[in-house]
C-alpha positions as CSV (number, residue, x, y, z in Angstrom):
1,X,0.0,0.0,0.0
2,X,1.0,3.6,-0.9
3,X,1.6,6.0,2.2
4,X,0.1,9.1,2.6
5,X,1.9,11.0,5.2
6,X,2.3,14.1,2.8
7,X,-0.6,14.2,0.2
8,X,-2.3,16.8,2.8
9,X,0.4,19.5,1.5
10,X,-1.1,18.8,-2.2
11,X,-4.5,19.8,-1.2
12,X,-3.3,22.6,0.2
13,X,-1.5,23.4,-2.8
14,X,-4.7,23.1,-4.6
15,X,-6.3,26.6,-2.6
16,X,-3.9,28.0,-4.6
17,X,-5.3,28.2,-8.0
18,X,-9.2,27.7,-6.3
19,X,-10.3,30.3,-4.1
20,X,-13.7,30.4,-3.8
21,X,-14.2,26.7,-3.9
22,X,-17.1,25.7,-1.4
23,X,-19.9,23.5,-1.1
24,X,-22.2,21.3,1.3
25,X,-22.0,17.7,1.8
26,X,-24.4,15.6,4.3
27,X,-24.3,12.3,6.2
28,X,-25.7,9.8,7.6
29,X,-24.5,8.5,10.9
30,X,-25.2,4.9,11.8
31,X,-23.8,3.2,15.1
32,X,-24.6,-0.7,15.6
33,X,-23.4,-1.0,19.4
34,X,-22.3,-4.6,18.6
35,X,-20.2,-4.0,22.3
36,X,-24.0,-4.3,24.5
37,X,-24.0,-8.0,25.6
38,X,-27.7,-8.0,26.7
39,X,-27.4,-11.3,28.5
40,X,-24.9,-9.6,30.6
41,X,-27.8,-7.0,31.1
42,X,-30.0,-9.2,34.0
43,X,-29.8,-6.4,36.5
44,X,-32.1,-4.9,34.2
45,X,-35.8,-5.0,34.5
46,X,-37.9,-5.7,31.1
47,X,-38.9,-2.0,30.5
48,X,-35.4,-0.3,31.4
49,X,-34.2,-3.0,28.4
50,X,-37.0,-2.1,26.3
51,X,-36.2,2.3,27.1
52,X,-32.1,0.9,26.5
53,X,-32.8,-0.6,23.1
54,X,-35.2,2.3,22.1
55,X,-32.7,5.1,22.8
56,X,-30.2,3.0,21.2
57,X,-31.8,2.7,18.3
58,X,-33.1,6.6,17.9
59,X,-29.6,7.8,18.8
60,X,-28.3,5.6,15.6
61,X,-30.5,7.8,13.0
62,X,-28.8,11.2,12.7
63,X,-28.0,13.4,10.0
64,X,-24.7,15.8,9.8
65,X,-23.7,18.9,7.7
66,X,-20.3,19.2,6.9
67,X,-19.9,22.8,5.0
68,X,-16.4,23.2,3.5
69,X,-13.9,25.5,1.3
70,X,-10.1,24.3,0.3
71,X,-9.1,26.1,3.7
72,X,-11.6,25.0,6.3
73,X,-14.7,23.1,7.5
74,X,-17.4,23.3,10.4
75,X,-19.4,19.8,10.7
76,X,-22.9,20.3,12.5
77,X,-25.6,17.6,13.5
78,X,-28.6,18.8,11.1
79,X,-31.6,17.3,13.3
80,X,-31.8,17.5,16.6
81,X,-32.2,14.4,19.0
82,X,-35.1,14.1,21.5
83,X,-33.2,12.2,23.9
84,X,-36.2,10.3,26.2
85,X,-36.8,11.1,29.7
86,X,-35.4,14.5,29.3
87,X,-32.8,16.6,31.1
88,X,-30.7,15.2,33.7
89,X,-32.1,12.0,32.4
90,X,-30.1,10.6,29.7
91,X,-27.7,7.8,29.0
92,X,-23.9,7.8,29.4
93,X,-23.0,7.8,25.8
94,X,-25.3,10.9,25.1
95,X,-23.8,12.5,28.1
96,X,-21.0,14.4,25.4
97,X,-22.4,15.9,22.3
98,X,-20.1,17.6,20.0
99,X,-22.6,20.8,19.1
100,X,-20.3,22.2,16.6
101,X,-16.5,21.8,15.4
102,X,-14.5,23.9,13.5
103,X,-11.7,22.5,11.0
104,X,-8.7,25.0,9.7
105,X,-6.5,22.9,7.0
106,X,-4.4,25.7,6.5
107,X,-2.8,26.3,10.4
108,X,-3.9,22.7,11.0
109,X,-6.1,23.2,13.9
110,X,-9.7,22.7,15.4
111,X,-11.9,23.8,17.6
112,X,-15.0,22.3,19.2
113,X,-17.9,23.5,21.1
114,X,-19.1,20.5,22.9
115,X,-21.8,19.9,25.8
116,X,-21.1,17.1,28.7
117,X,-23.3,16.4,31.5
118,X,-25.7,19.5,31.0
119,X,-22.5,22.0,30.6
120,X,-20.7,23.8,27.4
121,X,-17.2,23.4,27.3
122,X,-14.9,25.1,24.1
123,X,-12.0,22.7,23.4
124,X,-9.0,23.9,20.8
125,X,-5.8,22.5,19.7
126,X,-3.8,20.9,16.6
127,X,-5.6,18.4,14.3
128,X,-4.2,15.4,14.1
129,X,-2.9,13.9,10.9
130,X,-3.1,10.1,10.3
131,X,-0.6,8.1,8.7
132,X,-3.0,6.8,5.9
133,X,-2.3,4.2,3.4
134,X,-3.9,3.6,-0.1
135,X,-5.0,0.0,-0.3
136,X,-5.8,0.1,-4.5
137,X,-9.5,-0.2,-3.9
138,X,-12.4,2.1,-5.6
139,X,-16.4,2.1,-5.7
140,X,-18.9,4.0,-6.5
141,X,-20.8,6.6,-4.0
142,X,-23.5,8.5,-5.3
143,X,-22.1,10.6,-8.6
144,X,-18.8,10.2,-7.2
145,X,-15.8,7.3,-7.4
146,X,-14.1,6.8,-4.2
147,X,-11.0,5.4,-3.5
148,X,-10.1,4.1,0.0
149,X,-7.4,4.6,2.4
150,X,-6.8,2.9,6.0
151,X,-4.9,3.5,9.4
152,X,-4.9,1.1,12.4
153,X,-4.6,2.8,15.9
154,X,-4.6,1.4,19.7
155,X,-7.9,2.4,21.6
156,X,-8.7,1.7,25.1
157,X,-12.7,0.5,25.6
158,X,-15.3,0.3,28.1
159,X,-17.7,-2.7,27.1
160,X,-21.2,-2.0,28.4
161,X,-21.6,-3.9,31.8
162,X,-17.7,-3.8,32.6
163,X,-15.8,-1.7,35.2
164,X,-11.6,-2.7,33.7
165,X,-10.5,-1.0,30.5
166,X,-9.3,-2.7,27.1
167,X,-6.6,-1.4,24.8
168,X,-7.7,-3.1,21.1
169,X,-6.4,-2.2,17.8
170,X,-8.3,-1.4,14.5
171,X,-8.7,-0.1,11.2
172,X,-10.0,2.9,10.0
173,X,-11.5,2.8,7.2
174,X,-12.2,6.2,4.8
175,X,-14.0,6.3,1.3
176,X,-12.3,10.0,-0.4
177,X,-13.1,11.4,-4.0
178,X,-10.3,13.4,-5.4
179,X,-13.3,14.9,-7.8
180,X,-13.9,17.0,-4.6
181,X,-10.5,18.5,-3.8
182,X,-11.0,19.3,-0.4
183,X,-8.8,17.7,2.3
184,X,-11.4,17.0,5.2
185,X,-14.5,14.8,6.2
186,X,-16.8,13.9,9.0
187,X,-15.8,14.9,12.7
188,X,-11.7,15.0,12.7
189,X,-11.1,13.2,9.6
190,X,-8.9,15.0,7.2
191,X,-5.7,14.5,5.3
192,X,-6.6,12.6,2.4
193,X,-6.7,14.3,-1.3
194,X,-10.1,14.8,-1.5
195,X,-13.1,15.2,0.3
196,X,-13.8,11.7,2.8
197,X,-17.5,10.4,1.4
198,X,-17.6,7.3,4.0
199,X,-15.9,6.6,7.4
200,X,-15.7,3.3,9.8
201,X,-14.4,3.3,12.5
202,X,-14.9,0.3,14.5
203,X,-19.3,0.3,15.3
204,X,-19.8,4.0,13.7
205,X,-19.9,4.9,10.2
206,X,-21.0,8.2,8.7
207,X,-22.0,7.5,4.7
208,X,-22.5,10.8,2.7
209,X,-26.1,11.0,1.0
210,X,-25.5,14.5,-0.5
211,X,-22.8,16.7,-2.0
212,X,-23.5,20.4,-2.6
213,X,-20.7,22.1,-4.9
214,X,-20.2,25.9,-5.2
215,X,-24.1,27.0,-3.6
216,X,-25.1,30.3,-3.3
217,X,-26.4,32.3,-0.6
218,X,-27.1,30.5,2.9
219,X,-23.7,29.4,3.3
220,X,-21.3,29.7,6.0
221,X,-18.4,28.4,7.7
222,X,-19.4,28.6,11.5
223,X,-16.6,29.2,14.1
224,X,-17.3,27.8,18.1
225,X,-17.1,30.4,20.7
226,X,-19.7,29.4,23.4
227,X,-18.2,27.6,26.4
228,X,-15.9,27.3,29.5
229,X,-12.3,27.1,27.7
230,X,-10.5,23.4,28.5
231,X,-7.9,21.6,27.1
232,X,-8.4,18.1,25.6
233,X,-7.2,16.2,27.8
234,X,-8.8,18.3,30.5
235,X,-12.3,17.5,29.1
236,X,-11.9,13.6,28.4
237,X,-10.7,13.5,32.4
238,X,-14.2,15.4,32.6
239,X,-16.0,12.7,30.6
240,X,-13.7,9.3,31.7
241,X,-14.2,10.3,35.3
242,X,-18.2,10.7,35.4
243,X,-18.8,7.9,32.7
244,X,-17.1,5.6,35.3
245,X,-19.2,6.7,37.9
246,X,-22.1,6.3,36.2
247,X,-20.9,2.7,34.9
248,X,-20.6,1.2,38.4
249,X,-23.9,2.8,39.5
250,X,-25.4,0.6,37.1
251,X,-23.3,-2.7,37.7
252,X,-24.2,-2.1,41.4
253,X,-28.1,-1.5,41.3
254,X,-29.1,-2.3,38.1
255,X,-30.8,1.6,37.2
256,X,-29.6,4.9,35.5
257,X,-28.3,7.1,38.0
């Protein structure tokens, strides 16, 4: 396979000779939660199971907006989730939603305006390029030909049910169509030589339905300034520490806490 360690410095080569280059593209985000053993679930009374699968499966149907020029990106959820039971009554994975981040390809940085556990916190620092490899292979999505690229990374896990960490590795896998010569995607994913169509990552995939090139008038490039100021690592402490919490609460009793 080819490496891609530098290809990011040709699409930002390409701003060069394209400035007003812009357009809208929209996904679909789909999560299967293959890591909830139910049969490890028998704390949990028939109608908590039932509320479990139900948010599950709502939280699995949402739509995002990536708008983009050569230079930078914001990515947006488009519709906005009625998360059951209300506030100060959701699940652990919807306790952190990303609200809006903000992509610059040309300094290489991000910023993201996020909410965890009822509060808005404003995150910034560099983004993080990926040592992606070409693997040869190409399909078709929507009017576009996409070729795929790969990167394996170490990831520690929290299987529902368990209280002990577990580092894994996987692959990454991105769908990109030079056609659209910008160098970003969903969430962080950027880097490749054209704009990313379709990532996986482990459960969660974002496929894009819709590409918008060049529109006109209600377009914008949206900047995250809302929020008490942390540092990355400051807010996954935030987020590891109470998700923990909340885990053993349910190993011990069996209920949300």
């Amino acid at each position: 396979m080819k490496s891609l360690v530098v290809l990011f410095i040709t699409c930002l080569t390409i701003s060069l000779n394209a400035q007003n280059f812009q357009g809208k593209a929209f996904y679909k985000y789909n999560n299967s939660y293959a890591v909830v053993d139910w049969e490890k679930e028998k704390n949990m009374g028939a109608n908590e199971m039932a509320a479990l699968k139900s948010q599950l499966s709502q939280s699995s149907r949402k739509t995002y907006q990536l708008n983009f020029t050569l230079k930078e990106s914001s990515w947006t959820k488009v519709d906005a989730l009625a998360v059951a039971g209300g506030k100060g009554d959701k699940w652990a994975w919807d306790e952190s939603q990303d609200r809006l981040l903000y992509k610059n390809l040309a300094d290489q940085s991000y910023k993201l305006e996020t909410e965890a556990f009822d509060k808005i916190f404003l995150v910034s620092g560099p983004l993080e390029l990926r040592a992606w490899e070409l693997t040869g292979e190409t399909k078709t999505i929507g009017n576009y030909t996409a070729q795929q690229a790969v990167y394996t990374i170490e990831v520690e896990t929290l299987a529902f049910g368990e209280s002990e960490m577990q580092t894994k590795k996987k692959t990454v896998e991105a769908w990109f169509t030079p056609e659209i010569p910008i160098s970003s995607g969903p969430e962080y994913y950027w880097g490749l030589p054209g704009l990313i169509l379709e990532i996986k990552n482990g459960n969660v995939s974002y496929t894009c339905e819709r590409v918008e090139l060049n529109v006109a008038g209600d377009f914008s490039i949206e900047i995250p300034n809302k929020g008490q100021k942390v540092t990355e690592a400051e807010l996954e402490k935030i987020v590891d520490d109470k998700t923990k919490e909340m885990y053993k609460r349910y190993k011990k009793t069996g209920k949300k806490g």
